[in-house]
C-alpha positions in Angstrom: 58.7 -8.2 -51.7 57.8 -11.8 -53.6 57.3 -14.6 -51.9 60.2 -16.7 -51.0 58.7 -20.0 -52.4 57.9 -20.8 -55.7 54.6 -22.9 -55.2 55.0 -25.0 -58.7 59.0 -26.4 -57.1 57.5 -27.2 -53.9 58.1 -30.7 -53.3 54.3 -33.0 -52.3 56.6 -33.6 -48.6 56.6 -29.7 -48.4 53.7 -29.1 -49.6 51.2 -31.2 -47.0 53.1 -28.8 -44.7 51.9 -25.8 -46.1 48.9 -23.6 -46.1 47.6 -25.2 -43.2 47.3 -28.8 -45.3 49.8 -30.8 -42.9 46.4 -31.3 -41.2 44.5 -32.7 -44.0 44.2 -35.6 -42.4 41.6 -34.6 -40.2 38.2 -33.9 -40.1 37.7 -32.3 -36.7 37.0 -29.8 -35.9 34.0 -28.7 -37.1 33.4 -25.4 -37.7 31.1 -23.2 -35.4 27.7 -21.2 -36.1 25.9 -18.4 -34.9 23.0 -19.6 -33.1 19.4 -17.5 -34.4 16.0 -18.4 -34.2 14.9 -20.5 -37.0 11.2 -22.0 -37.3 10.3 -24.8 -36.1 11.3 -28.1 -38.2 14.5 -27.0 -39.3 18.3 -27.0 -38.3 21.9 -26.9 -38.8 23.8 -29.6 -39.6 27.9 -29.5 -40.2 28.8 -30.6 -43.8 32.4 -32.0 -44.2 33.0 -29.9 -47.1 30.0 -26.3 -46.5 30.5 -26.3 -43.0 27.1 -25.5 -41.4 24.2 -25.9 -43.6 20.7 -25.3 -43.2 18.6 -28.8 -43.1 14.5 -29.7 -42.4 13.8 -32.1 -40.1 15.0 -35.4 -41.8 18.2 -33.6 -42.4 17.8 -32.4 -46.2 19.7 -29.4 -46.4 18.0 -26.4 -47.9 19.2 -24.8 -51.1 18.6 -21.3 -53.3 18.4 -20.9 -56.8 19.7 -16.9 -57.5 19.4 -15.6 -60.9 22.6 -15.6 -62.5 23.2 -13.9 -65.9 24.3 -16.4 -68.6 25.8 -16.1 -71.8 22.5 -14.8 -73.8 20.7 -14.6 -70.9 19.5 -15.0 -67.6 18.2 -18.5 -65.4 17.1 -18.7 -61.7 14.6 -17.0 -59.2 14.2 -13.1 -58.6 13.5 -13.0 -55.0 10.2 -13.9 -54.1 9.1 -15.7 -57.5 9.9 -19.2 -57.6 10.1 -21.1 -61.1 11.2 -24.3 -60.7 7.8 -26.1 -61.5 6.5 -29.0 -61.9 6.3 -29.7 -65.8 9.4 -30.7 -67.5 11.4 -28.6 -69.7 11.6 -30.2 -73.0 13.4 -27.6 -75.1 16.4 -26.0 -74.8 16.7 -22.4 -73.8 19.7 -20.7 -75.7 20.8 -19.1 -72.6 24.1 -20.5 -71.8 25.3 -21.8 -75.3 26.4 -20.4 -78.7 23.3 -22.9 -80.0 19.7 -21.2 -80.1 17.0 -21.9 -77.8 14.3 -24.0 -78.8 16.2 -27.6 -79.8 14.9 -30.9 -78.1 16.9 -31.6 -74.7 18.3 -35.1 -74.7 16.4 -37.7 -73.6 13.2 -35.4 -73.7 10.9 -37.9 -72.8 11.8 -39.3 -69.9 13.4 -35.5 -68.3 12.2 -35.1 -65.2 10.4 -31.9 -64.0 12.4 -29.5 -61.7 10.6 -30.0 -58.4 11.2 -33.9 -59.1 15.0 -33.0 -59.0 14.4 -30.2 -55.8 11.5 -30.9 -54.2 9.9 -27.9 -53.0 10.4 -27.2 -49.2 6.4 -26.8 -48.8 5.2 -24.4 -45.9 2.0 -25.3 -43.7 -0.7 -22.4 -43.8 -0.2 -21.3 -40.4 4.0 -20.7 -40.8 5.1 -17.5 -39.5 8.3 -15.8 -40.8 11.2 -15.3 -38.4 14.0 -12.9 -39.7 15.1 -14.1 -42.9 12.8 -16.8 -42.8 9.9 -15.6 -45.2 7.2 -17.8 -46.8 6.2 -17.3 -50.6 3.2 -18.7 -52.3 4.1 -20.2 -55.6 2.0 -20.3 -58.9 0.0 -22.9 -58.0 -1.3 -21.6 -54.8 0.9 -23.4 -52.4 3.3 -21.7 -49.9 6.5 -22.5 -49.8 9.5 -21.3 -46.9 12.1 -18.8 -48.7 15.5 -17.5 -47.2 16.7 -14.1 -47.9 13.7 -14.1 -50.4 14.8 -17.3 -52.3 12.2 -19.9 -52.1 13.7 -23.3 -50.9 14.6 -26.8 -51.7 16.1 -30.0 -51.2 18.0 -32.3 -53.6 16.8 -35.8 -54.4 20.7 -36.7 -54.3 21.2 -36.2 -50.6 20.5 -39.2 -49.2 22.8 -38.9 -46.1 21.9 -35.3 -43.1 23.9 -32.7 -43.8 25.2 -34.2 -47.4 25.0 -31.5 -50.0 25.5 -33.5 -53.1 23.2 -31.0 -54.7 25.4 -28.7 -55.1 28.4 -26.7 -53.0 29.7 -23.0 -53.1 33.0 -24.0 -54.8 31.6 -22.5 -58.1 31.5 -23.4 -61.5 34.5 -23.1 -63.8 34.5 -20.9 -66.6 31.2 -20.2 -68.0 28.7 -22.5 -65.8 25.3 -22.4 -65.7 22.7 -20.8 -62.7 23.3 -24.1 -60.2 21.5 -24.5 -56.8 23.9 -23.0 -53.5 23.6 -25.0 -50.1 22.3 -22.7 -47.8 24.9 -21.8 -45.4 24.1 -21.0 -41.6 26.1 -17.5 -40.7 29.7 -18.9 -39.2 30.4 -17.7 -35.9 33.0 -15.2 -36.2 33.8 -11.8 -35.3 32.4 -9.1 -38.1 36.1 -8.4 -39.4 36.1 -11.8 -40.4 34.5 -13.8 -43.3 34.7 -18.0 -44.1 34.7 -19.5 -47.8 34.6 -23.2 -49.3 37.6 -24.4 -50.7 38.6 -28.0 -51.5 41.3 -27.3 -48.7 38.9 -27.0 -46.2 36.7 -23.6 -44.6 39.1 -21.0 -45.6 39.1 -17.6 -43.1 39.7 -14.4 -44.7 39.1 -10.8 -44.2 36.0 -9.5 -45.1 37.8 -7.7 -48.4 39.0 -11.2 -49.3 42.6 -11.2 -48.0 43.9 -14.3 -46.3 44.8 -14.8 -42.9 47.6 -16.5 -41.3 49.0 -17.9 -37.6 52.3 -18.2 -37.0 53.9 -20.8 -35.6 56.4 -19.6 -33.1 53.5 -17.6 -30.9 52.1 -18.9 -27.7 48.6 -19.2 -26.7 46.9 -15.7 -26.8 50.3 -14.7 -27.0 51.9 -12.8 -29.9 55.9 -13.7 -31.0 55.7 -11.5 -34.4 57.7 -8.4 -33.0 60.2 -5.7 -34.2 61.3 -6.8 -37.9 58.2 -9.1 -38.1 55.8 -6.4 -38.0 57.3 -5.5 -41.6 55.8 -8.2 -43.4 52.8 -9.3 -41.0 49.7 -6.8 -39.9 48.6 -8.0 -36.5 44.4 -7.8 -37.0 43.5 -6.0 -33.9 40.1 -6.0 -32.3 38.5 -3.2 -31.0 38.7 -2.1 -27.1 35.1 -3.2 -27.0 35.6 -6.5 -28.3 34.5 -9.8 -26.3 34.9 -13.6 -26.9 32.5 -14.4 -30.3 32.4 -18.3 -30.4 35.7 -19.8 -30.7 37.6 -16.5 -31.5 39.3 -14.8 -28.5 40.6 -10.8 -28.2 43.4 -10.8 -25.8 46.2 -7.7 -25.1 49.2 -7.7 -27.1 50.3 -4.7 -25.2 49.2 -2.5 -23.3 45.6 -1.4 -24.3 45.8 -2.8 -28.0 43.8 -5.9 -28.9 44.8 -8.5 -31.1 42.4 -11.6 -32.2 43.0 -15.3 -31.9 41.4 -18.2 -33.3 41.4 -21.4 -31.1 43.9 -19.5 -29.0 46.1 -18.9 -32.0 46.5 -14.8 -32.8 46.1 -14.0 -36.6 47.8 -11.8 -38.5 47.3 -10.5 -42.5 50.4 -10.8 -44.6 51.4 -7.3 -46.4 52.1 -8.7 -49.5 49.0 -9.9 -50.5 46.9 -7.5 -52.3 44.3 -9.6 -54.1 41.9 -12.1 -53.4 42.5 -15.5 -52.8 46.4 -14.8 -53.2 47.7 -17.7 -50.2 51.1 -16.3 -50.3 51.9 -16.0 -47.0 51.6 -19.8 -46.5 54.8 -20.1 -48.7 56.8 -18.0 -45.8 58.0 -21.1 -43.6 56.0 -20.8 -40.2 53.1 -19.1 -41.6 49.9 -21.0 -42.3 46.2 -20.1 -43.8 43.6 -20.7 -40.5 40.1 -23.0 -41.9 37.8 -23.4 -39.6 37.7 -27.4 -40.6 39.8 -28.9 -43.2 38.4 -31.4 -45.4 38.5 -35.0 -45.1 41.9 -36.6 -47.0 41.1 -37.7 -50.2 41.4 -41.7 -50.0 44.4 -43.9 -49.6 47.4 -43.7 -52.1 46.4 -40.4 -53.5 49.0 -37.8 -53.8 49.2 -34.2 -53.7 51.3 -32.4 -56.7 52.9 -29.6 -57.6 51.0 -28.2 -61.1 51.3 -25.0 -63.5 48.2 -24.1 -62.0 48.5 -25.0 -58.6 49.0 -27.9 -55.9 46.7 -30.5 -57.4 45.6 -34.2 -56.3 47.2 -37.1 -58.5 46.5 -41.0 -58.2 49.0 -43.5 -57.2 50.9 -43.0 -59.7 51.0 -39.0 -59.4 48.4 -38.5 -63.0 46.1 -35.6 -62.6 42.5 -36.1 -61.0 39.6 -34.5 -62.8 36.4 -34.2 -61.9 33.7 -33.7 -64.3 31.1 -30.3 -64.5 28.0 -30.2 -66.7 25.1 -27.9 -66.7 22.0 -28.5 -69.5 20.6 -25.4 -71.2 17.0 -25.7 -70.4 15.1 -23.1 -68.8 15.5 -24.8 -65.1 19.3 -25.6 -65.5 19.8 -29.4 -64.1 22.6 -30.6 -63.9 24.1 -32.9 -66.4 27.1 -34.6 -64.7 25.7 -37.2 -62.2 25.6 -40.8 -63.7 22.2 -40.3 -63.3 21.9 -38.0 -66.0 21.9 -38.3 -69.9 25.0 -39.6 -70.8 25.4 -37.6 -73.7 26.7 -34.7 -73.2 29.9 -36.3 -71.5 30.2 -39.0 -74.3 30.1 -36.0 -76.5 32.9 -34.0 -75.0 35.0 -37.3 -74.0 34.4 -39.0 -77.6 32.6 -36.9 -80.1 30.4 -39.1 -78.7 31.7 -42.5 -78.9 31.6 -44.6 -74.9 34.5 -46.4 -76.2 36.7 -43.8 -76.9 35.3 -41.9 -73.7 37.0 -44.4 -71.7 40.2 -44.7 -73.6 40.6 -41.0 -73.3 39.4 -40.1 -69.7 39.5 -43.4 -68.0 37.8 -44.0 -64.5 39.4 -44.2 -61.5 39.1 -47.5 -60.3 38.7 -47.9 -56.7 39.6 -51.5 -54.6 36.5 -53.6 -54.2 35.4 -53.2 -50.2 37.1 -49.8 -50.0 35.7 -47.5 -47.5 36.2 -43.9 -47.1 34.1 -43.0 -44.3 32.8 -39.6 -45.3 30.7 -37.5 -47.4 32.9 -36.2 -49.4 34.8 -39.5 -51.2 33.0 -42.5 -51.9 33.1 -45.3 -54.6 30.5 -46.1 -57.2 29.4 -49.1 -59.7 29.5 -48.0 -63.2 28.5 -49.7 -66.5 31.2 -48.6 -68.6 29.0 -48.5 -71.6 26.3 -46.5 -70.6 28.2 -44.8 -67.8 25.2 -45.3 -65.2 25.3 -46.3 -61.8 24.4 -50.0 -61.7 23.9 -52.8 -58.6 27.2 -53.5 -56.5 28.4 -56.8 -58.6 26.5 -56.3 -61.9 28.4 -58.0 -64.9 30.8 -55.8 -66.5 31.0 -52.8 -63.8 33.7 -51.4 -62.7 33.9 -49.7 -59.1 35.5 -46.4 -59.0 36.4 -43.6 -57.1 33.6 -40.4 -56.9 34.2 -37.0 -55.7 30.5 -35.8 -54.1 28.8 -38.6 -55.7 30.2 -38.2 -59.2 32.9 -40.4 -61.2 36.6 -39.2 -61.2 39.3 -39.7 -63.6 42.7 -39.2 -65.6 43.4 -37.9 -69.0 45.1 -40.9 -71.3 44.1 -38.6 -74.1 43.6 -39.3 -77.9 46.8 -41.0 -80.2 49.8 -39.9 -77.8 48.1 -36.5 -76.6 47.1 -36.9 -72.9 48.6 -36.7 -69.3 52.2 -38.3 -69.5 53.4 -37.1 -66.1 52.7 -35.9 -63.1 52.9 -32.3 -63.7 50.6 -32.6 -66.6 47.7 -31.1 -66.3 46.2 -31.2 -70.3 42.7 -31.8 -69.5 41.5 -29.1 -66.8 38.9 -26.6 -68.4 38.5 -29.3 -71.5 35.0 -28.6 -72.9 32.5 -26.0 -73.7 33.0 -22.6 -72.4 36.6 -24.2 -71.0 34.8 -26.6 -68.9 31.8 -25.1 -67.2 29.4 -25.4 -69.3 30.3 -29.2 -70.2 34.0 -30.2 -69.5 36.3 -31.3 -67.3 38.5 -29.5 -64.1 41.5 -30.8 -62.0 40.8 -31.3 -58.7 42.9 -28.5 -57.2 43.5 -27.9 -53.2 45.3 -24.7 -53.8 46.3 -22.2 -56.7 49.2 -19.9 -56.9 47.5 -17.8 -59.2 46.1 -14.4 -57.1 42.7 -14.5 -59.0 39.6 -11.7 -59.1 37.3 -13.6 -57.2 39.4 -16.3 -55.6 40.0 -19.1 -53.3 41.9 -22.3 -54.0 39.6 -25.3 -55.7 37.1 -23.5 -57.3 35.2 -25.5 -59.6 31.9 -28.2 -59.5 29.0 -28.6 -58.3 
């Protein structure tokens, strides 16, 4: 059986009542944790976006760098040997490009060494591992605290507890490089059960990957989905042993058989989706995806859209929001796509290297002077159009505008008539290297109808 709704006709009204998205609008609540030891000076903190995250004691949350193989190559830690060191990489590796390894980086002489970027998270000499918890001693001698074998850092752009502007488990699109994950604390739900990161919010699935769903006629701890129901919808049962785990409840849909709730909702899998990340029971009216927390709304006047990729988030006037993903090719793989960061390599996949035509082509998105979003996630930003770095709130020439995790967002105008001319358009995701990941350019998408191999709506960034 197909779906009964074609995601890309879906008007935006009947969209934000999809999928569990008619409650965009708010951030609460948060989603719960298992509670496990953990030594002493550390915590867990609730990200708007990761959910729980591991954090020290001024709220820095922790991050790993796992080897991840690359286009010629490899970059990242093996358990138990950390790299990221002190001197600064220089020269390019080869790794992730089709150009050799061995060129001068951009801006060689003022790039900063990798424990500048991620401070190390240092161990004292008496530290005792606890579970995962392990402590490593690194090549100069000192010891540092490692998770699941993975030594530990923070990120000099978290400036906020519990921000994790260092990186995020959305993934890289297409090709990216080996970027640093947030450290996650284990969500609190029953072992059937597993929780991803989408720009939706905290997506629940079964641990194979396959969506869940509530429906909406059912009463609390009380299942509706009978008879011809049970064709299409798999009630996920628990077993006769099962007790309450956190906010997830087993109670008797008949006599002797046990069905799980979340929040008092029960959940059911739909029988038609077979691969990861396919959503398409949401498109069933009545049927929605359960997230532990949604994600804050995206600020005022921006617009969700249907797209030939997806439901995507537009501006004011419906044009496509991109975000931008960069990741260098030297041996420690900073990133390249904070205003912080050589300029370059966006000038050269925006306007062959020209700032001018940059901003002709992918212009900011200017944001209200005084606007507020009041999270994490959104914010605003003063930019100096012609270097694109972040400048002093009322420096001559800037322009405030809109950022997505503390990066610039914008549109596609395009070069001499080829560009976003309507809503629907959707011309500049996956523009750039390695379609986008390497250096380039995504949408900003809160849910794909595509059923994909390693899924989950809004993949994409850092």
């Amino acid at each position: 059986m197909q779906p009964r709704l074609n995601i890309l006709f879906l008007s935006i009204a009947g969209f934000t009542a999809m999928a569990g998205l008619s409650t965009l609008q708010a951030a609460e609540p948060k989603e719960d944790f298992a509670r496990v030891p953990m030594p002493p000076g550390f915590q867990v903190l609730v990200n708007e976006l990761e959910g729980p995250v591991y954090a020290d004691g001024q709220g820095k949350t922790l991050y790993t760098w796992p080897k991840r193989t690359l286009r010629n190559g490899t970059a990242g830690e093996d358990r138990g040997k950390p790299t990221c060191g002190g001197e600064p990489a220089r020269e390019s590796s080869g790794t992730q490009s089709p150009y050799p390894g061995g060129l001068l980086m951009p801006e060689a002489d003022t790039r900063p060494a990798c424990t500048a970027l991620w401070p190390v998270v240092h161990a004292p000499a008496d530290a005792k591992p606890m579970g995962k918890w392990t402590v490593l001693t690194r090549p100069d001698g000192t010891k540092q605290w490692a998770y699941d074998g993975y030594g530990l850092y923070t990120s000099v752009l978290d400036k906020r507890p519990g921000d994790v502007l260092g990186g995020t488990d959305l993934g890289s699109i297409g090709e990216g490089g080996a970027v640093r994950n947030p450290l996650g604390a284990e969500s609190n739900v029953p072992g059937q059960f597993a929780v991803h990161t989408t720009m939706a919010g905290r997506l629940v699935t079964l641990r194979s990957g396959l969506s869940v769903y509530t429906y909406d006629r059912d009463g609390r701890n009380k299942s509706n989905c009978k008879d011809e129901c049970l064709s299409e919808w798999e009630p996920i049962l628990a077993a006769t042993s099962a007790t309450r785990v956190g906010e997830w409840t087993p109670f008797e849909r008949s006599p002797g058989v046990l069905q799980w709730a979340f929040r008092g909702r029960p959940v059911y899998r739909y029988i038609e989706d077979t691969k990861l990340g396919s959503q398409s029971g949401s498109d069933i009216p009545g049927w929605r995806n359960v997230y532990t927390q949604m994600t804050p709304k995206p600020p005022a006047g921006f617009v969700m859209k249907p797209t030939i990729v997806g439901m995507g988030l537009g501006d004011s006037n419906g044009m496509t929001i991109y975000r931008y993903v960069c990741t260098d090719d030297a041996p420690d793989q900073l990133s390249c796509d904070t205003p912080d960061s050589p300029q370059l390599y966006r000038f050269a996949m925006c306007g062959g290297g020209d700032p001018d035509l940059c901003l002709k082509a992918f212009p900011y998105l200017i944001a209200p002077t005084g606007t507020k979003t009041g999270n994490q996630v959104w914010g605003t930003m003063p930019i100096d159009p012609k270097t694109g770095k972040q400048v002093a709130a009322g420096a001559v020439g800037a322009l405030n505008v809109y950022t997505f995790r503390g990066r610039p967002i914008y549109t596609f105008a395009g070069y001499k008539g080829y560009g976003d001319r309507k809503p629907t358009d959707i011309n500049a995701n996956g523009w750039g290297e390695a379609n986008g990941g390497r250096n380039g350019y995504a949408a900003i998408i809160y849910r794909d109808i595509f059923e994909t191999r390693d899924g989950y709506a809004g993949r994409g960034g850092r």
